[in-house]
N, C-alpha and C positions, 0 to 999 in steps of 0.2 A: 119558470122563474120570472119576475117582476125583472124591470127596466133597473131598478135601484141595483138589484143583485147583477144581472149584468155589465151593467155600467161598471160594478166593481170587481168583479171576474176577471173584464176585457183592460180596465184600464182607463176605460172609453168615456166621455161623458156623455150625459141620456139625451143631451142636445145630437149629439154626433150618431147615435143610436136609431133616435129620429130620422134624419138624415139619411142614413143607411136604407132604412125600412121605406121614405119618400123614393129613393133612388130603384128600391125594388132587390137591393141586395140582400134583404134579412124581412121574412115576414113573422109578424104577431101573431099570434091569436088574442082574442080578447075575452075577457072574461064576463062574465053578465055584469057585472059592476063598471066594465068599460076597462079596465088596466089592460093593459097589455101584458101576455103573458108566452115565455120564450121558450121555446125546448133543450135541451142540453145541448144540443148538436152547434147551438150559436153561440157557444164559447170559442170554440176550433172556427167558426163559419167567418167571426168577428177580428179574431187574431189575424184569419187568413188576410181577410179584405184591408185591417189596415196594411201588412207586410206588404202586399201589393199598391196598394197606394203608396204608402212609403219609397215601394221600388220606382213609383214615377209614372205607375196606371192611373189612367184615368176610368172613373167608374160607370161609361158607358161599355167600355171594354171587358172592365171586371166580373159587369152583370152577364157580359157574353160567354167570357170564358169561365165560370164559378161551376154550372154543369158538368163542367169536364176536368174538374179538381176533385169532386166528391172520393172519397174510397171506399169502398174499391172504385175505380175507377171505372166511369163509363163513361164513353165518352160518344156524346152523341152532337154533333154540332150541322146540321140537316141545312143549314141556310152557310156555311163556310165557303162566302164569294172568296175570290181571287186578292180584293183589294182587302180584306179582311185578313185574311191568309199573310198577307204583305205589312198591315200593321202589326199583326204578330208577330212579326220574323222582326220589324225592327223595335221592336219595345223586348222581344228578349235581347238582341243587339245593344240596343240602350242599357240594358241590366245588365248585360255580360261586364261593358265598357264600368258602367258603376262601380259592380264586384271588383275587377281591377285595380280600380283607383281607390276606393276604401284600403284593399289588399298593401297596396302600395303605401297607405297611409300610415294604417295598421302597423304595417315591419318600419315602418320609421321614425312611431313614435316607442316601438317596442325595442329599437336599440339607443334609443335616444334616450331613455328609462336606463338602460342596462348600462350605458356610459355613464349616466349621474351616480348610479349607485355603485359604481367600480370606481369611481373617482372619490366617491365620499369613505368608502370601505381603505381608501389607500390614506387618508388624511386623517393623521393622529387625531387622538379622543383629549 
């Protein structure tokens, strides 16, 4: 598929695709015309890498750990120094702490919903 159709697949703009593809997170092939053209696999590849950006990866990290996302799952990481091992452990940390605090958000604006509408449900029409 063309960068256009990705782009709208993912969500993503073809600027931020680019990006991706400089970063070494997603590669092209190209076509004799020059387009770049994507394999299906980088719908799921592209969702993945934003959710992890999103969760607060940086895409030096992402491009290390994306081998070891694929599924089935293989996980091959032959260069996993110590200190590497260690920013992993605290960026899932960072994520857990995230997930929490969303969680926590989440139930309070979901009773904070459930109180207006129990409140309007009791005041005559």
């Amino acid at each position: 598929m063309r960068i256009g159709e990705l782009a709208e697949r993912t969500n993503t703009s073809r600027r931020l695709l680019r990006y991706y593809e400089e970063q070494g997170l997603i590669v092209a092939d190209r076509a004799p015309n020059g387009y770049r053209d994507y394999d299906e696999f980088y719908v799921d590849r592209v969702l993945q890498i934003r959710g992890l950006l999103e969760a607060g990866l940086p895409t030096r990290i992402i491009k290390q750990i994306l081998p070891c996302l694929n599924k089935p799952r293989i996980i091959h990481f032959p260069d996993a120094t110590p200190e590497m091992l260690a920013t992993l452990e605290h960026e899932r940390d960072r994520m857990t702490e995230r997930v929490e605090c969303l969680t926590r958000n989440r139930d309070a604006i979901a009773e904070y919903l459930a109180a207006v509408r129990e409140t309007r449900a009791e005041q005559p029409a």
